[in-house]
N, C-alpha and C positions, 0 to 999 in steps of 0.2 A: 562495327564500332558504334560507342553512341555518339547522334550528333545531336548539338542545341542549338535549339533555334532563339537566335541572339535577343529577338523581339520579346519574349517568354522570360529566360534565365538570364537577361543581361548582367543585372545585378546579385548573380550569387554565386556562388566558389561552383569553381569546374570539379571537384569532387564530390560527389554525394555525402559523405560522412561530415565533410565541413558542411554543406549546404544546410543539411536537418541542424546540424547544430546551430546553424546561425538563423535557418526558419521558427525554429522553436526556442529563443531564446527568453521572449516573452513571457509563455505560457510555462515557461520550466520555470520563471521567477514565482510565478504564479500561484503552482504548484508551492516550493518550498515555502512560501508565507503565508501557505495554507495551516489555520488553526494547530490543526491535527500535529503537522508538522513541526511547527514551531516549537510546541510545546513539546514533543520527542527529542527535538537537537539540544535543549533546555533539563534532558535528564526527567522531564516527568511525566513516567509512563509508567501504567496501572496493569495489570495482572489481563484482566479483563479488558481495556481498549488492544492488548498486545495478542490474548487470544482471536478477537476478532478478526483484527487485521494480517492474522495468519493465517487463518480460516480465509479470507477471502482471496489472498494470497496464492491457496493451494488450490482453488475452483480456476483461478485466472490462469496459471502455470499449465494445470491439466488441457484448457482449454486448446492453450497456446502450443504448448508442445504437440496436442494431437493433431492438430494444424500442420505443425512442421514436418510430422511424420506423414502427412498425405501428401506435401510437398517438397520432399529430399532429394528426391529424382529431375523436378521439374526446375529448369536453368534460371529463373527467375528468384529462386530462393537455393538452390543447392552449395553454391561458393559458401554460403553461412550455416551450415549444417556442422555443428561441432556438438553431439548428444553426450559423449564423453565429459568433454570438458564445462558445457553449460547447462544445462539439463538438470530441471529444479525438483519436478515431479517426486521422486523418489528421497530427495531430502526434507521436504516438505510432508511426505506419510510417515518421514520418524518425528518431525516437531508436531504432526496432529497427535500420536500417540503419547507424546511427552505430553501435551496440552490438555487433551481429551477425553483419553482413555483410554481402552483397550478397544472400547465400539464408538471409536470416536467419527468411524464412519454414517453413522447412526445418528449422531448426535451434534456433528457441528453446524453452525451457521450459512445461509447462505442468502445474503440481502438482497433488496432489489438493483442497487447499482453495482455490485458484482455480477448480477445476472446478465444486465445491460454490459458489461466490459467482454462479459463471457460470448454473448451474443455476435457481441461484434468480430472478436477474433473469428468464431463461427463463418460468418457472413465473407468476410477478407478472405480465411484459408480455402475457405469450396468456390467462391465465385468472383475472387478480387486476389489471386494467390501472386501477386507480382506488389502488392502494397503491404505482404506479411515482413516485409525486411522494415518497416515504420514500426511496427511491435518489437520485434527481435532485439532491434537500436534504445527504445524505447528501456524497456526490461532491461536486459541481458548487461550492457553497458554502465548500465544505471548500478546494476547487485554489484558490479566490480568494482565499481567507483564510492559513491557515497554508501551503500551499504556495508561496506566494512566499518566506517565510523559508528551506523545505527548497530551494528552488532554489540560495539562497545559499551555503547550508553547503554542498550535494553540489558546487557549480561552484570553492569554495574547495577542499575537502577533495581534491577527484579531480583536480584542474588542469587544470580545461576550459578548452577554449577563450573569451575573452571576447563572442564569435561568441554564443554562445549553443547550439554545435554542443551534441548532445546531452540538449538540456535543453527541446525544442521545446512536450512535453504543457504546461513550468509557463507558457508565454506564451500569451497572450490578443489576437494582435494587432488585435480588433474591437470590444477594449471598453478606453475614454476612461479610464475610473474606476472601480476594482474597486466600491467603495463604494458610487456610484452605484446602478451594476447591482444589485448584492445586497440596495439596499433598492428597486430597482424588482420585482426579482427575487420578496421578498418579497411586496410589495402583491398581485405576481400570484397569490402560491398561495394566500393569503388571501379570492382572491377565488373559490376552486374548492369550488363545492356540496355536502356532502355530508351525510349522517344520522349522527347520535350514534355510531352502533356503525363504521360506516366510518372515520370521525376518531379512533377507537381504534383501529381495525385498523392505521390509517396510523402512530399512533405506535405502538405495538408492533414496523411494520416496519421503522422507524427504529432502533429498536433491535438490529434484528436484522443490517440492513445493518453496523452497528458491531458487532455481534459476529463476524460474516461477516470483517469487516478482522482484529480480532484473533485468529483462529483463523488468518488466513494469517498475522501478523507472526509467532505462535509457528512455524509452520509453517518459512518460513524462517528465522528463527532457531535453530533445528533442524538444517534441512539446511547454514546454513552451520558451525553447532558440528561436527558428523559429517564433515566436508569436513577442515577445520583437524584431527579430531582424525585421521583416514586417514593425512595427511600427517606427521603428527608423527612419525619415528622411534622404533625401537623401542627398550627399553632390555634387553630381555630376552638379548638374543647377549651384549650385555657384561658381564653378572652373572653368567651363564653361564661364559664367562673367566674371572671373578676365581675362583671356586669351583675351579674345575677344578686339576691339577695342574701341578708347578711348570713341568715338562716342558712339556705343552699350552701353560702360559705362555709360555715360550720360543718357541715354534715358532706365529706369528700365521699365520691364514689367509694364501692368496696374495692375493685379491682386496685387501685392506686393507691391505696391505706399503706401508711408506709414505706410508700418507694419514692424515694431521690424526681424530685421533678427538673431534669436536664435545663441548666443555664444557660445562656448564652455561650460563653467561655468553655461548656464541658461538649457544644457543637462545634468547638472551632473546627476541631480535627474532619469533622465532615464538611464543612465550609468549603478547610482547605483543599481536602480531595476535590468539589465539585470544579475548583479551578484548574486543579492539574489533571484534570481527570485525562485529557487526548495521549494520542500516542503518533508516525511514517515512517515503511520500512517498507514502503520495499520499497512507499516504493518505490521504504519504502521502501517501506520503501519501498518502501518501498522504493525502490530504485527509482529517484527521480531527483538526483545527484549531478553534481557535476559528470561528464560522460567523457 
């Protein structure tokens, strides 16, 4: 049985499932008022920020599940082994296909703070395999919970199909009732042995897996700001014009002879993208949801 040592855990719930929830209360705020975030709960999300972030999505999942599967046997993670019912991997190679292509193995993204998220699952499953239940909670919880909500918004926002095409990670088609599961789910990890200082390892790595998520939301939220601003035309040739002489004035380049010189008002539309441009799903959402 596990025992706590009162000095350590005094102040936090005698079950692990409460405990992570109530260590990571913080940082789950944190997380949803992240840019990224916000701006997805709000409906405005881009083709392009929702590819990324399922790209980076499917690099994390693969990580994490090959993790689990080194560790299904071993008692420290086996109680939460449910690859039927939660097991993202192979729904997420039909949304690369919707997204990507046919060689979208070839072709999708893969960022530096993805790599860094990937790494660490790495690092936990081979040499820390008793702190992979702080991912599993993390994720897993997260897609049952507030990810059904991002399902709605990105299938409204992007005019997916009612198929469900594309949207394959946010469905569960092995579990009855999110609810159910989640507090079966729970009972489980409550039921997983461990010593004082492990049970703080474990929240601490809860923590970290949320910090993990937010360091990717700014990540792309970044690269989609730099993308929008690349695009943006320059204004610098046309100020250049007005300065110039009256003659110069007269006599327009050849290439621009005749073509509409874009107004303020006929930019708006790209303005307005550069402000909705983000997107969280899993996770987040990316799952990083109420749990």
């Amino acid at each position: 049985m596990r025992t706590q040592n009162t000095h350590v855990l005094s102040n936090m719930p005698q079950d692990l499932s409460e405990a992570l929830k109530e260590a990571t209360k913080e940082v789950h705020t944190q997380a949803e008022n992240a840019e990224f975030m916000k701006n997805f709960q709000k409906g405005e999300v881009t083709r392009e920020g929702f590819k990324l972030v399922m790209a980076s999505l499917y690099h994390i999942y693969v990580a994490l599940e090959e993790e689990i599967e080194r560790n299904k046997e071993n008692p420290v993670y086996s109680p939460l082994y449910f690859p039927e019912e939660l097991h993202r991997r192979a729904a997420l190679e039909q949304d690369m296909a919707f997204w990507y292509g046919a060689h979208w193995q070839e072709t999708i993204p893969y960022t530096q703070a993805t790599k860094r998220y990937v790494q660490r699952l790495q690092e936990v499953g081979r040499a820390e395999p008793e702190l992979l239940v702080a991912h599993a909670y993390t994720r897993y919880l997260g897609d049952l919970s507030g990810g059904q909500v991002l399902k709605k918004i990105a299938q409204k926002a992007l005019n997916l199909p009612s198929s469900g095409e594309g949207l394959a990670f946010f469905t569960f088609p092995n579990i009855a009732s999110a609810t159910k599961f989640k507090q079966l789910y729970r009972s489980r990890m409550n039921t997983l042995e461990m010593t004082p200082k492990v049970w703080q390892r474990v929240l601490d790595e809860a923590k970290t897996a949320f910090l993990l998520n937010i360091q990717l939301f700014e990540e792309l939220q970044g690269l989609l700001t730099q993308k929008a601003k690349d695009r943006e035309p320059s204004q610098a040739p046309d100020l250049h014009r007005r300065a110039g002489s009256k003659a110069q004035d007269s006599v327009p380049a050849k290439a621009s002879r005749g073509k509409h010189q874009p107004s303020v008002l006929s930019q708006a539309p790209l303005l307005r993208w550069v402000l909705t441009l983000s997107f969280l799903v899993a996770t987040v959402a990316v799952g990083l949801y109420a749990m």
